[in-house]
C-alpha positions in Angstrom: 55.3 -0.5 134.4 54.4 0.4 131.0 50.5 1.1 130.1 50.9 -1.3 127.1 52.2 -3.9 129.8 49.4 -3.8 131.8 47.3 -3.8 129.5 48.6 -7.0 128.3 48.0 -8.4 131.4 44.6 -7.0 132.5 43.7 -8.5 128.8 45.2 -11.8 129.3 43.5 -12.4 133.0 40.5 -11.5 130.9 40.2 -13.9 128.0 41.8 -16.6 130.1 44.7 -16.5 127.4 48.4 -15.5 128.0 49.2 -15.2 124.5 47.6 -11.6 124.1 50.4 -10.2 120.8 48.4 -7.8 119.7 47.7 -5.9 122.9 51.7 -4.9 123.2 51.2 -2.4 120.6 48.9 -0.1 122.2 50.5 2.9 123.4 54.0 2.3 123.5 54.6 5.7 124.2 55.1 5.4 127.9 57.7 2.3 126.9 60.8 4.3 128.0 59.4 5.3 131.9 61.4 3.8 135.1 60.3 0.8 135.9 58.9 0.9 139.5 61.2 -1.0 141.9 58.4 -3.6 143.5 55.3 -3.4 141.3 51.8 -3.3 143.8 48.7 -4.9 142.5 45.7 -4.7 145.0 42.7 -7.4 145.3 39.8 -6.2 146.9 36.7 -7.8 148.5 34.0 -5.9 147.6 31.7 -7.4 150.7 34.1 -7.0 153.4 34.7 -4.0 155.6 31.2 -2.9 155.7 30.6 -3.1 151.8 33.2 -0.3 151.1 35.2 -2.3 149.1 34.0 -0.3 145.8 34.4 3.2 147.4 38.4 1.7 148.4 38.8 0.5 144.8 37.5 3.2 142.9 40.0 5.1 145.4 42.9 3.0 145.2 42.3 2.6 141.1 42.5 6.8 140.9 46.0 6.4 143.4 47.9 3.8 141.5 46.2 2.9 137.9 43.1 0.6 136.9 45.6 -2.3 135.8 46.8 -2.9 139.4 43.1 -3.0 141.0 41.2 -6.2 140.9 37.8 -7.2 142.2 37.8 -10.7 143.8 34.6 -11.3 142.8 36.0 -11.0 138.9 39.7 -11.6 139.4 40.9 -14.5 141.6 44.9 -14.5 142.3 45.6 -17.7 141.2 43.5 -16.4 137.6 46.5 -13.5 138.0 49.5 -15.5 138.5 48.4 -18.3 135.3 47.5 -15.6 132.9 48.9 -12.1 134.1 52.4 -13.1 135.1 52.5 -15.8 132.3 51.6 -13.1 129.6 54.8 -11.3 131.4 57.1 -13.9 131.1 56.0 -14.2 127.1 56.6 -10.7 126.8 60.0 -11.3 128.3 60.9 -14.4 126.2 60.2 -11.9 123.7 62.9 -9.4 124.0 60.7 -6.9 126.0 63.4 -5.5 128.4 60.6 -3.9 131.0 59.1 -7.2 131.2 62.5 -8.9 131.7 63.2 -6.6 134.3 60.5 -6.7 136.1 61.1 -10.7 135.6 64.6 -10.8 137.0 63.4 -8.5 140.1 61.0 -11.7 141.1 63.9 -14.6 140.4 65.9 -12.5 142.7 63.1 -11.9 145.4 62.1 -15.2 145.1 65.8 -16.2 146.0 66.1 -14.7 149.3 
C-alpha cells in the first residue's frame, strides 16, 4: 500500500476524523508500487506476554512499516475500522485506484 495511504489512515485514526485531504499529498512517489494482495495490520498488547509487547512492536514495525503496527492501549480496532478504513473508502470515492483496489479486494472477501 502506498506510504501516502497509510499515512492517511494512521492520520485519520489519530484526529478521530476520516476526512484527512491534505495528507494524500505526501509522498506520492511510491503511488505506482503493487498493491500487496491481503494488506496485514498488527494490534499489540503491550502488557501481555510478559510485557514484551514493545520489544514485538518495535520488531514487527521494522518487518512490515510503522502504519500497520498499533498499540492497543492508543489504537482500539473498532477506532481503526470508523476512521482508517472510512478515510479509505473516501480516498476511493475519490478516484484513488490503490484505494479502490484494495476496496474491491474486501467486497470480494467479504463475499465468500
Amino acid at each position: 500500500m502506498p506510504q501516502y495511504i497509510r499515512y492517511a489512515i494512521r492520520e485519520s485514526i489519530r484526529l478521530q476524523d476520516p476526512n484527512v485531504e491534505e495528507i494524500t499529498t505526501i509522498d506520492n512517489v511510491d503511488n505506482d508500487i503493487i498493491t500487496v494482495r491481503t494488506p496485514i495490520v498488527v494490534f499489540i498488547n503491550p502488557r501481555s506476554g510478559g510485557r514484551h509487547g514493545s520489544i514485538l512492536k518495535e520488531r514487527l514495525e521494522h518487518l512490515m512499516c510503522e502504519e500497520q503496527v498499533f498499540d492497543l492501549e492508543e489504537v482500539r480496532p473498532h477506532e481503526f475500522i470508523k476512521y482508517g478504513l472510512e478515510c479509505l473508502e473516501i480516498l476511493a470515492d475519490k478516484g484513488d485506484t490503490c484505494a479502490k483496489e484494495n476496496r474491491e479486494r474486501k467486497l470480494m472477501q467479504n463475499m465468500r
